[in-house]
FIKOLZA-1660 file (N, C-alpha, C; in steps of 0.1 Angstrom, whole numbers, plus 5000, padded with zeros to 4 digits):
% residues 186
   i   px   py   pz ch aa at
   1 5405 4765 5115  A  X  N
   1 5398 4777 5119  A  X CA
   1 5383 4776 5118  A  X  C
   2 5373 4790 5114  A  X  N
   2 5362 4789 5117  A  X CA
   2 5360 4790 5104  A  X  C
   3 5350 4785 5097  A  X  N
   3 5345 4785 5087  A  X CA
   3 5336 4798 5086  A  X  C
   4 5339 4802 5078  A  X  N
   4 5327 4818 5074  A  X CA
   4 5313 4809 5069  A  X  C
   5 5301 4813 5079  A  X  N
   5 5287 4809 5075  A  X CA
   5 5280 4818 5066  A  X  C
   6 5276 4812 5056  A  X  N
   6 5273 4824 5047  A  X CA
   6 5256 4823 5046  A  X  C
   7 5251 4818 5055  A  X  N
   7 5240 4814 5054  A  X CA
   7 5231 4830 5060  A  X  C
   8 5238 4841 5058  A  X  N
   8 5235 4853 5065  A  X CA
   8 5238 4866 5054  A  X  C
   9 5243 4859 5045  A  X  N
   9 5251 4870 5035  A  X CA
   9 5237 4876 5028  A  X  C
  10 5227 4871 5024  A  X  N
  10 5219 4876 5014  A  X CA
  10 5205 4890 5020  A  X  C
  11 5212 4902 5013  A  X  N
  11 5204 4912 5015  A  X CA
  11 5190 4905 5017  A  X  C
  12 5179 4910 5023  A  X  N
  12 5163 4912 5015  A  X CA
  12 5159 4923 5016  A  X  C
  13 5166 4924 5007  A  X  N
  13 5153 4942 5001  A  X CA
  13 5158 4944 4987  A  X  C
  14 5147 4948 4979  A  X  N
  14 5151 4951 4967  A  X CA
  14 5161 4957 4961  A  X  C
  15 5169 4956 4949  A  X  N
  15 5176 4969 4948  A  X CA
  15 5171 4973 4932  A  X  C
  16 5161 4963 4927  A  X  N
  16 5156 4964 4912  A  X CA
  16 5143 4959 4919  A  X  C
  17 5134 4965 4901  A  X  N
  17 5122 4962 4905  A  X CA
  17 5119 4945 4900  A  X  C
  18 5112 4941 4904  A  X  N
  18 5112 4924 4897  A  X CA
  18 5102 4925 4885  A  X  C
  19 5098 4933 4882  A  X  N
  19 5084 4928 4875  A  X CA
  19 5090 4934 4858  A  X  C
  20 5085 4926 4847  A  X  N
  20 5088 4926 4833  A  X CA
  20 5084 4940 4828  A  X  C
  21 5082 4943 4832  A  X  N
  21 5071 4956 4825  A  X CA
  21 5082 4964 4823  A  X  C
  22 5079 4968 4807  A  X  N
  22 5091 4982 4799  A  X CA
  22 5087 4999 4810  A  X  C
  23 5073 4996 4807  A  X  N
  23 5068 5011 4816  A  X CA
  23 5076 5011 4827  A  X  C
  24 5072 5002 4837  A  X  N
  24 5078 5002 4851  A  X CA
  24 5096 5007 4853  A  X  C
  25 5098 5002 4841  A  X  N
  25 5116 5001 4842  A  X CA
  25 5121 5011 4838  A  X  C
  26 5110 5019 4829  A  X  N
  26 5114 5035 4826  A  X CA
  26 5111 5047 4834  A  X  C
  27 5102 5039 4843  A  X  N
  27 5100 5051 4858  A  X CA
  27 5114 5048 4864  A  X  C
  28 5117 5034 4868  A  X  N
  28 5127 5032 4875  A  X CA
  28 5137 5039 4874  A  X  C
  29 5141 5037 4862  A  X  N
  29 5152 5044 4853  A  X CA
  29 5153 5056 4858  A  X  C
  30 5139 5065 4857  A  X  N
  30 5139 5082 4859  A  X CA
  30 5143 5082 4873  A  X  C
  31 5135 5076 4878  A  X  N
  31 5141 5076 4895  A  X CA
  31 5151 5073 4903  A  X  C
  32 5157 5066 4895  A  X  N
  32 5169 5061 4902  A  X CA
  32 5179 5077 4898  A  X  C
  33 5178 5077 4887  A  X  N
  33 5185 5090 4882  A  X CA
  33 5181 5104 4894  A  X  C
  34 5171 5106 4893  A  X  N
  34 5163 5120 4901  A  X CA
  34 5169 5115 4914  A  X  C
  35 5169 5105 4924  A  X  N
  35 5168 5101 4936  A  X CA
  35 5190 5099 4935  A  X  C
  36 5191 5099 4926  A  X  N
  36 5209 5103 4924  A  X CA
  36 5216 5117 4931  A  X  C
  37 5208 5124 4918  A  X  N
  37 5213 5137 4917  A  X CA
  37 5206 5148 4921  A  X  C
  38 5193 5144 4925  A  X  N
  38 5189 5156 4933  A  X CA
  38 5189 5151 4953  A  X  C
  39 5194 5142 4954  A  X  N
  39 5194 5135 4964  A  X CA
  39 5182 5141 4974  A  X  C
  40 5168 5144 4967  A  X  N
  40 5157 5149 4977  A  X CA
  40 5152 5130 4985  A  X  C
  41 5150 5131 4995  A  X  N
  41 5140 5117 4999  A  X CA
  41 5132 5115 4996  A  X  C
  42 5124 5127 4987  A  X  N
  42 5110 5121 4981  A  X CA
  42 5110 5112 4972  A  X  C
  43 5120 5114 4965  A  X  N
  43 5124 5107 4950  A  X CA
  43 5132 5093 4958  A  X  C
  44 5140 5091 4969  A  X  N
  44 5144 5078 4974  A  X CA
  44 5129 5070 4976  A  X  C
  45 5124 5076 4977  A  X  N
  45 5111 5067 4990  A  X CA
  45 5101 5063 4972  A  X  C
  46 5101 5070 4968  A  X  N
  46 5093 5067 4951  A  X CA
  46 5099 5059 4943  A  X  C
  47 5118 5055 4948  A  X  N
  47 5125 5048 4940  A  X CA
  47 5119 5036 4948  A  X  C
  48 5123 5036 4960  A  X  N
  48 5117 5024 4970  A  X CA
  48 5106 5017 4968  A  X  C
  49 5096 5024 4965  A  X  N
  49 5083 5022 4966  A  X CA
  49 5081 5014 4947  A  X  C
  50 5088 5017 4942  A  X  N
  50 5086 5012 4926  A  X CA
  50 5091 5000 4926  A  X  C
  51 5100 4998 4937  A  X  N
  51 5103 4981 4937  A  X CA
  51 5096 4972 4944  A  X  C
  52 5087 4976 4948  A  X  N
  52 5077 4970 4959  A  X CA
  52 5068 4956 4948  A  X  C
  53 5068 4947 4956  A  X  N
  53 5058 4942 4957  A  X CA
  53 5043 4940 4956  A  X  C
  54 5036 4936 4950  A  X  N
  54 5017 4938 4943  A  X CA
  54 5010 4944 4964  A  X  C
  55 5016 4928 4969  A  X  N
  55 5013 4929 4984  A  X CA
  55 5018 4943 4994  A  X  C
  56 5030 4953 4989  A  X  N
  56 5027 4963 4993  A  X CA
  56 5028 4973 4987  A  X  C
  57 5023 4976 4982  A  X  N
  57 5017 4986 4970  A  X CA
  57 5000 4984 4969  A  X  C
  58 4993 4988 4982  A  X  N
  58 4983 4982 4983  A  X CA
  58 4976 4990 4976  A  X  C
  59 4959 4992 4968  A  X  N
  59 4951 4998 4963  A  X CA
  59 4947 5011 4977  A  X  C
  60 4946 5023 4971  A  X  N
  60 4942 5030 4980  A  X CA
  60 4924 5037 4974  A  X  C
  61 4915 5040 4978  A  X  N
  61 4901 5040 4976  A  X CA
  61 4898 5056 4973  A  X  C
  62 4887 5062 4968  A  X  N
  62 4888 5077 4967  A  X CA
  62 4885 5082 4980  A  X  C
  63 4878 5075 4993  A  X  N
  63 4875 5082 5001  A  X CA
  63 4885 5084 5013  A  X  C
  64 4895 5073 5014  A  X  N
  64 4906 5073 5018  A  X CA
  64 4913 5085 5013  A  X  C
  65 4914 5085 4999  A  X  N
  65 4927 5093 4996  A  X CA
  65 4917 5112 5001  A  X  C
  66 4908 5109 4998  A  X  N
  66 4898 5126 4999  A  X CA
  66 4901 5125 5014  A  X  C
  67 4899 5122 5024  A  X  N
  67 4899 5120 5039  A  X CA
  67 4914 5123 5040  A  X  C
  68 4930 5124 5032  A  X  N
  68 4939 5126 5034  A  X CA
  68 4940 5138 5030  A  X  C
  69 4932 5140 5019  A  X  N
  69 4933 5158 5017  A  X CA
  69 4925 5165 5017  A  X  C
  70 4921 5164 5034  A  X  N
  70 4912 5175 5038  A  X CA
  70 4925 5181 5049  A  X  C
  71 4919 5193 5055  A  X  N
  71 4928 5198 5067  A  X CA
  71 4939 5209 5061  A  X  C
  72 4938 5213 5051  A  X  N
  72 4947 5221 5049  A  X CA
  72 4959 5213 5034  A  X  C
  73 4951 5207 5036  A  X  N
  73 4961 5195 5018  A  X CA
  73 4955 5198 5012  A  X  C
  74 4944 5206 5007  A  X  N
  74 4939 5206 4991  A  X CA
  74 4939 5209 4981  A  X  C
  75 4954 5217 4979  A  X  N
  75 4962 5224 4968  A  X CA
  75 4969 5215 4968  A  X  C
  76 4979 5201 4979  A  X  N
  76 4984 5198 4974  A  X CA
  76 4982 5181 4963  A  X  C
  77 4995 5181 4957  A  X  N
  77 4993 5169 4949  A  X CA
  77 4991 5157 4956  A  X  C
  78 4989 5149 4953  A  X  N
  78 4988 5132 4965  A  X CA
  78 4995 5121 4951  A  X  C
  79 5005 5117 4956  A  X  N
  79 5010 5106 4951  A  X CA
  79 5012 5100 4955  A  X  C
  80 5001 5082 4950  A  X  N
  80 5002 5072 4949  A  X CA
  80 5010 5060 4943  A  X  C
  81 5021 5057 4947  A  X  N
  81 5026 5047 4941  A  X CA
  81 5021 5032 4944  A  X  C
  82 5012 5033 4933  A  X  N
  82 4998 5018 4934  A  X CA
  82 4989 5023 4931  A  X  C
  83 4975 5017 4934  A  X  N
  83 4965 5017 4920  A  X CA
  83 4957 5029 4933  A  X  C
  84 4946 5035 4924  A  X  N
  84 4935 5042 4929  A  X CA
  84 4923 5035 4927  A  X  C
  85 4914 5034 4930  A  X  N
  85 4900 5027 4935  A  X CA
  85 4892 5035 4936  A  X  C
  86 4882 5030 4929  A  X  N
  86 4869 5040 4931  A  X CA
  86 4862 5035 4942  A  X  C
  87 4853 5040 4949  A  X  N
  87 4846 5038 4964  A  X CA
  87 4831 5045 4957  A  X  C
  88 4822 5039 4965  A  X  N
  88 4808 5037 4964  A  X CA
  88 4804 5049 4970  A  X  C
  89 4809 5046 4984  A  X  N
  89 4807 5049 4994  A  X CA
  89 4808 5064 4998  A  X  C
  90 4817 5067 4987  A  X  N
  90 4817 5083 4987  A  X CA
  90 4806 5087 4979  A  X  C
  91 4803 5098 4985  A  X  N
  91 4793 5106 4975  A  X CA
  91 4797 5116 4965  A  X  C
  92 4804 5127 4968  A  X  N
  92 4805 5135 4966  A  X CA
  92 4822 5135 4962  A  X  C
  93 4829 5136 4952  A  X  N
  93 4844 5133 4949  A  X CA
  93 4846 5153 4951  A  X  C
  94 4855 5152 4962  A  X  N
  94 4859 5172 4958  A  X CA
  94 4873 5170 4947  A  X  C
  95 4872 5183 4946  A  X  N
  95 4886 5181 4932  A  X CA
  95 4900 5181 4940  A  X  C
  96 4908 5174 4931  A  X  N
  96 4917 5164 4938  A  X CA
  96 4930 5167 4928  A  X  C
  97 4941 5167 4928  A  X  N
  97 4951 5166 4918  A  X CA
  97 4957 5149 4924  A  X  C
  98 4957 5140 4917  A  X  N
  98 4964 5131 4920  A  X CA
  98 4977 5124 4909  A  X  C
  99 4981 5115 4914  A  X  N
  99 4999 5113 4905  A  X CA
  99 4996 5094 4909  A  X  C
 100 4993 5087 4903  A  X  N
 100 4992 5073 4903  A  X CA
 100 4997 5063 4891  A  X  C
 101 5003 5055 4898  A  X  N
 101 5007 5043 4887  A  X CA
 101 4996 5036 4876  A  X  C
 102 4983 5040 4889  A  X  N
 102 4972 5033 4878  A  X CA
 102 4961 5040 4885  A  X  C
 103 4951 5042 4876  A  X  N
 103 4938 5047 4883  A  X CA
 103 4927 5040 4878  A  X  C
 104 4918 5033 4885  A  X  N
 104 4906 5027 4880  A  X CA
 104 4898 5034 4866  A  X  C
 105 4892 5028 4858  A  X  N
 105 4884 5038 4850  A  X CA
 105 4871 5044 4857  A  X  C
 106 4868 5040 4867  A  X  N
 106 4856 5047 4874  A  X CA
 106 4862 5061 4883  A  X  C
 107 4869 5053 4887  A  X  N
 107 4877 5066 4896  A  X CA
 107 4879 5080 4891  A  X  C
 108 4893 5074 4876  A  X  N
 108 4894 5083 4868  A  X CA
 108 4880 5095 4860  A  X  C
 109 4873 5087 4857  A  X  N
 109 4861 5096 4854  A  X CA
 109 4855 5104 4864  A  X  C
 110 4852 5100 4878  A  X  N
 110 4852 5105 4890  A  X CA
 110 4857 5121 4896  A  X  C
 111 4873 5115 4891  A  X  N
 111 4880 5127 4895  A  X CA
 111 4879 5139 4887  A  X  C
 112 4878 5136 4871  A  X  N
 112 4878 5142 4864  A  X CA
 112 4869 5149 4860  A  X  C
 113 4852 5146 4865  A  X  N
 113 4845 5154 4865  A  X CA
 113 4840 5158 4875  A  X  C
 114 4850 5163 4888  A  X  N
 114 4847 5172 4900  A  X CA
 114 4860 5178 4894  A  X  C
 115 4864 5182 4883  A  X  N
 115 4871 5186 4881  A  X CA
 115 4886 5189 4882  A  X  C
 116 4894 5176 4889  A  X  N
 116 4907 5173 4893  A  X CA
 116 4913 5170 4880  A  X  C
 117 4925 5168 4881  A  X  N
 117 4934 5164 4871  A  X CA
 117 4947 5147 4875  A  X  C
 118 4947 5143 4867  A  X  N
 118 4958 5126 4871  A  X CA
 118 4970 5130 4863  A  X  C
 119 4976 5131 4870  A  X  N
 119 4988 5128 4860  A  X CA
 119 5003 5117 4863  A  X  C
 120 5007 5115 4856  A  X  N
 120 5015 5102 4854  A  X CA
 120 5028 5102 4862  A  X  C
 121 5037 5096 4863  A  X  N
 121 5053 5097 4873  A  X CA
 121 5063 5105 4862  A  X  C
 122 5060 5104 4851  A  X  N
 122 5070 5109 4843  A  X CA
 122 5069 5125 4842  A  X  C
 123 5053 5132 4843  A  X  N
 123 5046 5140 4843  A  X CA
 123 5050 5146 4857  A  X  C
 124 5049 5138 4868  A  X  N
 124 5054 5142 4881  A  X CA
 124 5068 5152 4883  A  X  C
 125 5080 5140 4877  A  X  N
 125 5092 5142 4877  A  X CA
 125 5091 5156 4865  A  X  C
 126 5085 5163 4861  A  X  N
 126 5088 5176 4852  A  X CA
 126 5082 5186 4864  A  X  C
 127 5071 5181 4865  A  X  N
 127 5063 5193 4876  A  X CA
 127 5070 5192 4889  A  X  C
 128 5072 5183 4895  A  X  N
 128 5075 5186 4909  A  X CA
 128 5093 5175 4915  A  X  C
 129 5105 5178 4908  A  X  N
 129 5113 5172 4902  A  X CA
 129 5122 5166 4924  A  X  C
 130 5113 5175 4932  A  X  N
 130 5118 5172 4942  A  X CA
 130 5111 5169 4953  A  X  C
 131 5097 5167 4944  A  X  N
 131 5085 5164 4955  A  X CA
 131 5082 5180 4960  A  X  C
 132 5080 5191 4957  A  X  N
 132 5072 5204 4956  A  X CA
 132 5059 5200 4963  A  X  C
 133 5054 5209 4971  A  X  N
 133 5040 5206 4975  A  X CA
 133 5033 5193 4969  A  X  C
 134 5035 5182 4970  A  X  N
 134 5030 5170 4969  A  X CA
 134 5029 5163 4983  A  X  C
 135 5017 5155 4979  A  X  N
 135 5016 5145 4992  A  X CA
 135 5017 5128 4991  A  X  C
 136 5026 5124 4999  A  X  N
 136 5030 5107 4992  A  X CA
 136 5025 5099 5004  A  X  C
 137 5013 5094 4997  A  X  N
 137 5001 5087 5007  A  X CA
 137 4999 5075 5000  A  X  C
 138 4999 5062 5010  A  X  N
 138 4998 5046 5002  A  X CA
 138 4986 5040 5012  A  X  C
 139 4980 5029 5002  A  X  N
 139 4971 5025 5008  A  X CA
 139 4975 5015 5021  A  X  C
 140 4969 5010 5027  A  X  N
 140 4962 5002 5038  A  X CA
 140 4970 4986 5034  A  X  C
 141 4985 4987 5040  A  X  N
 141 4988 4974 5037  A  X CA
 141 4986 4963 5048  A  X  C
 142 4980 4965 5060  A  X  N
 142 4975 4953 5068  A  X CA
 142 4959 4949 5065  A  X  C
 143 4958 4957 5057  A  X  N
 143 4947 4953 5052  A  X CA
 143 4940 4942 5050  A  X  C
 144 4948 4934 5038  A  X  N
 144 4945 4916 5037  A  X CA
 144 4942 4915 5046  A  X  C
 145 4935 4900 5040  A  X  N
 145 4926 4888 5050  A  X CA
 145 4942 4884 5061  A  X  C
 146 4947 4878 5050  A  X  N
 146 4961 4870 5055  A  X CA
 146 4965 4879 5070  A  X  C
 147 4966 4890 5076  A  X  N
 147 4969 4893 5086  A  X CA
 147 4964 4890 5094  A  X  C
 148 4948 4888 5095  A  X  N
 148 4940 4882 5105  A  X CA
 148 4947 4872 5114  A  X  C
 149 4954 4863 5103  A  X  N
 149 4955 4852 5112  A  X CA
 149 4975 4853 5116  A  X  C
 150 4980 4866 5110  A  X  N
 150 4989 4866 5122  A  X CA
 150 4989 4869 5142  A  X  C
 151 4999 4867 5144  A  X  N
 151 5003 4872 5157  A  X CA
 151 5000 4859 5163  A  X  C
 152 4995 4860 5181  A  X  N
 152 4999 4849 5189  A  X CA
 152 4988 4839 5183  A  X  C
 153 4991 4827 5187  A  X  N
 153 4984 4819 5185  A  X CA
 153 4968 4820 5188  A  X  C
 154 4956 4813 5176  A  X  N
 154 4943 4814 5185  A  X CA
 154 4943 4807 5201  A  X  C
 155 4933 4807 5205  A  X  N
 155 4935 4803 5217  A  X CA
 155 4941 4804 5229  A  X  C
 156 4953 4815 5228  A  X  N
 156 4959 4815 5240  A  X CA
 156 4953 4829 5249  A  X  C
 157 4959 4832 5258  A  X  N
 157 4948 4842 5264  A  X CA
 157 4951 4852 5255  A  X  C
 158 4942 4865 5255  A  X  N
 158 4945 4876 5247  A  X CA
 158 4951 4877 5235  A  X  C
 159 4945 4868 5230  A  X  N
 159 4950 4865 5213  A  X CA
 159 4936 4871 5209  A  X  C
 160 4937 4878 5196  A  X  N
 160 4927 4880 5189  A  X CA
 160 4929 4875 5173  A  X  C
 161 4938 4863 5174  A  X  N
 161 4940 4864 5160  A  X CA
 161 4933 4852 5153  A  X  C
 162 4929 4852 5142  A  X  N
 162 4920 4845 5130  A  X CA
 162 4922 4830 5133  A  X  C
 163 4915 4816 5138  A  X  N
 163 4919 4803 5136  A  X CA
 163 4918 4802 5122  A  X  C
 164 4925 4793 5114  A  X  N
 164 4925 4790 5100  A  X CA
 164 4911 4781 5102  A  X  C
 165 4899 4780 5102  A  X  N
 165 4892 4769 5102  A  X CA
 165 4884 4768 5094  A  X  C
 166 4879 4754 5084  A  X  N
 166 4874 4748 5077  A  X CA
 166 4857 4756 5074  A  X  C
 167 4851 4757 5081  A  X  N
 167 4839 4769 5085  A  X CA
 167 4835 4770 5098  A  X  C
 168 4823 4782 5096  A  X  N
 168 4825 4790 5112  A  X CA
 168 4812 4782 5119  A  X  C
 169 4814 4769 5120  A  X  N
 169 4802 4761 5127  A  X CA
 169 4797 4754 5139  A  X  C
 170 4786 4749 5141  A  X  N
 170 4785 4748 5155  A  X CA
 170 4796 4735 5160  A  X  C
 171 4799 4728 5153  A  X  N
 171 4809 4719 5152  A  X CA
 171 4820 4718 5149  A  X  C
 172 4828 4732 5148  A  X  N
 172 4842 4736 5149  A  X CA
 172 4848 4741 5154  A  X  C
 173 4859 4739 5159  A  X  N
 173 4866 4746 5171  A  X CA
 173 4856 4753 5181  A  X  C
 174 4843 4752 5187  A  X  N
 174 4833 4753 5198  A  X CA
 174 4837 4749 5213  A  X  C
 175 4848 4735 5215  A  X  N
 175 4840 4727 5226  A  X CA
 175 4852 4734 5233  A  X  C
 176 4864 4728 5233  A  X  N
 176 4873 4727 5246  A  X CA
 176 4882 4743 5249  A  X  C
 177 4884 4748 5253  A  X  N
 177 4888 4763 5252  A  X CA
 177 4881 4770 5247  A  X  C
 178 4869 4769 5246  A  X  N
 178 4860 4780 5241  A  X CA
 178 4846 4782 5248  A  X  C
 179 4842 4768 5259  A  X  N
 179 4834 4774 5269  A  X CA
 179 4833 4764 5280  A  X  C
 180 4831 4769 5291  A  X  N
 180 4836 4766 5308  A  X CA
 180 4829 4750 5306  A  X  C
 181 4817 4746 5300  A  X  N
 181 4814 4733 5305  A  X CA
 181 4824 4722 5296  A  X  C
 182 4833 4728 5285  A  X  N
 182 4838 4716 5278  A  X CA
 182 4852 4715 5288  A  X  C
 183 4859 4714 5299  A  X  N
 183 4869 4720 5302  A  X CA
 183 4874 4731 5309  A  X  C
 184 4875 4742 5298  A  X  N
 184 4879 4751 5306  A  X CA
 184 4873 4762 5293  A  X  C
 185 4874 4777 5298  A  X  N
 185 4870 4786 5288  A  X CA
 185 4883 4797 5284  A  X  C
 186 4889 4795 5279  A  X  N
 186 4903 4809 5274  A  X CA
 186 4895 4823 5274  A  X  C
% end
């Protein structure tokens, strides 16, 4: 008969979080419980998101997250599952209620004297046990360098994607597909 190929059997996606941390595994814990029995999707998508990976759990910035609560968001909560970041570039922090795994110490001082408040996942799950006016906003995961250089190959027509090369010089990848007298120009 046919042999069963098992070279197809293994899930990928999390169903635990991988990382050692007691903290982490006591959010888990709350969440897997809350995301049980209240069966809201805010609490699936927060269970989800706690098993994530460094790479997608990306840092989100203050001016990013302020830019998400303008428009009619600014009563509500914004939860981050991943770090918060302080930004330069903002001037002016308006007051903010946020809910983060981690908050920079510049940030946190930031928020806290325009007046906002941080509070923690455990602190979440009391206040808002079903996602209640909260906002669940993550940072910028194509972010990385590393995506540059996905998609089609450099060089082929309509590629815009990153060559891996050694540096950006007059003597690197310059001559042949890159202009009409070496050949040809892509």
């Amino acid at each position: 008969g046919v042999d069963i190929r098992h070279n197809k059997d293994r899930k990928v996606h999390r169903t635990a979080a991988k990382s050692e941390d007691v903290y982490l595994r006591l959010l888990v814990k709350l969440y897997r419980f809350l995301a049980r029995r209240t069966g809201s999707k805010f609490n699936k998508i927060i269970l989800k998101r706690l098993f994530m990976s460094r790479t997608n759990r990306q840092p989100l910035s203050l001016a990013r997250l302020s830019r998400h609560l303008k428009k009619g968001n600014e009563e509500k909560l914004a939860v981050v599952v991943g770090t918060i970041t302080d930004d330069v570039r903002l001037y002016q922090v308006p007051k903010m209620k946020v809910c983060a795994l981690r908050v920079v110490p510049g940030a946190r001082a930031r928020i806290l004297k325009a007046g906002g408040e941080i509070i923690t996942f455990d602190q979440l799950a009391l206040r808002a046990p079903k996602g209640q006016n909260t906002m669940l906003v993550q940072g910028p995961r194509k972010a990385r360098e590393a995506y540059r250089h996905f998609g089609r190959a450099p060089g082929v027509p309509h590629s815009n994607t990153k060559p891996f090369v050694r540096s950006k010089g007059r003597k690197f990848e310059r001559a042949r597909g890159r202009r009409a007298s070496r050949g040809y120009k892509a």
